[in-house]
C-alpha positions in Angstrom: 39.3 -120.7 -6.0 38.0 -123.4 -3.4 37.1 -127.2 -4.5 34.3 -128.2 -3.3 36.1 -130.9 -1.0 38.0 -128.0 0.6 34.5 -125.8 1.2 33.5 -128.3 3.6 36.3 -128.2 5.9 35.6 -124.3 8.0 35.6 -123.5 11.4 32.5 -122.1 13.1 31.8 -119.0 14.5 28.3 -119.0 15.8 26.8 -116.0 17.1 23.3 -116.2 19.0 21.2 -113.9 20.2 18.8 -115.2 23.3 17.8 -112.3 24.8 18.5 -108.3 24.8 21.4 -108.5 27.0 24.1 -110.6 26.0 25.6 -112.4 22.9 26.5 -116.5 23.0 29.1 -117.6 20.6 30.1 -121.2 20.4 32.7 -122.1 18.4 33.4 -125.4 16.6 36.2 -126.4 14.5 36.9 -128.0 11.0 35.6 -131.1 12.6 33.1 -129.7 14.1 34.6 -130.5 17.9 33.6 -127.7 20.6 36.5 -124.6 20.8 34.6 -122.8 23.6 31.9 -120.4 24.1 33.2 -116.4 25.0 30.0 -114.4 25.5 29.5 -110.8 25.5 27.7 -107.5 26.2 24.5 -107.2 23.2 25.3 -103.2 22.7 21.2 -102.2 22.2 22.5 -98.3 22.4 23.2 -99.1 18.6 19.7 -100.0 17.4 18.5 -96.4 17.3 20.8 -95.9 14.5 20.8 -99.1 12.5 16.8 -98.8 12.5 17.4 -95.5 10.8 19.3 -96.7 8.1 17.1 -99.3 7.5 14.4 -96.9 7.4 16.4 -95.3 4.3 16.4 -98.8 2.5 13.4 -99.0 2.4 12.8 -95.5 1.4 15.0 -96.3 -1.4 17.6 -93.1 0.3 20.3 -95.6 1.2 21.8 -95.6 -1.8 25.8 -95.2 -0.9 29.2 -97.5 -0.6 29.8 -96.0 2.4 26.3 -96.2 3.7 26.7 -99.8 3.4 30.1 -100.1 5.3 28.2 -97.7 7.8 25.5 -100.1 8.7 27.7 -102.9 8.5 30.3 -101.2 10.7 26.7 -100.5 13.6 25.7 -104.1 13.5 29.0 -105.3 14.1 29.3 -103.1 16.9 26.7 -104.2 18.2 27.1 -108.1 18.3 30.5 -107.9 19.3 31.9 -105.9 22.6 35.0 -105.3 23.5 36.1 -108.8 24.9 34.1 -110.2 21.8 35.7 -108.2 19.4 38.8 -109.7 20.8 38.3 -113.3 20.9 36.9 -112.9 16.9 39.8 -111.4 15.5 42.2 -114.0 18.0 40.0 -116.8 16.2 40.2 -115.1 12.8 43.7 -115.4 12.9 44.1 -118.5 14.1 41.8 -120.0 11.7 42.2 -118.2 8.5 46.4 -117.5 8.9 47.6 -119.9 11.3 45.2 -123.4 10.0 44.6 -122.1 6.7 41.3 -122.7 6.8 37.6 -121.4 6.2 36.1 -119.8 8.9 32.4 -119.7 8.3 30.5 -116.8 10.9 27.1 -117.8 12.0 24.1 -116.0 13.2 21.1 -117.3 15.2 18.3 -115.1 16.5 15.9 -116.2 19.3 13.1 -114.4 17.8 10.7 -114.9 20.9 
């Protein structure tokens, strides 16, 4: 269990989303000092298939574990390419193994 002193001390992974091409992440650590800013590819071929599966939540036909893990598996796909993927599981790592710390994952949509 984390204390509630402890909960406040967590690295930042913060994803945004600006436009329909690439992904921004700026990363920030326990103190909140900048860690650097990799950006990536946005995968759009992936939205075909998470927008079906959300269609089945609403229908109330997503009812599954592994429909779940499914759609979770397609989103992350799709916010993090290859070099992305990478540099989140370096900083996952780092942060969780190496700093035994928190490592709190942000996401931030430009709606417009």
């Amino acid at each position: 269990m984390i204390s509630t002193t402890e909960a406040k001390h967590y690295y930042t992974y913060r994803i945004q989303i600006t436009n329909t091409q690439r992904v921004q992440v700026r990363k920030l650590d326990s103190a909140q000092n900048f860690q650097g800013e990799p950006s990536g590819n946005f995968r759009r071929d992936k939205l075909e298939e998470i927008n079906s599966l959300l269609k089945a939540i609403a229908e109330g036909t997503f009812t599954s574990a592994k429909q779940s893990r499914h759609l979770g598996e397609c989103l992350f796909n799709m916010l993090f390419d290859s070099t992305l993927r990478q540099d989140f599981f370096n900083t996952y790592q780092k942060v969780t193994r190496q700093d035994k710390q928190l490592l709190r994952v942000e996401l931030d949509i430009d709606e417009s």
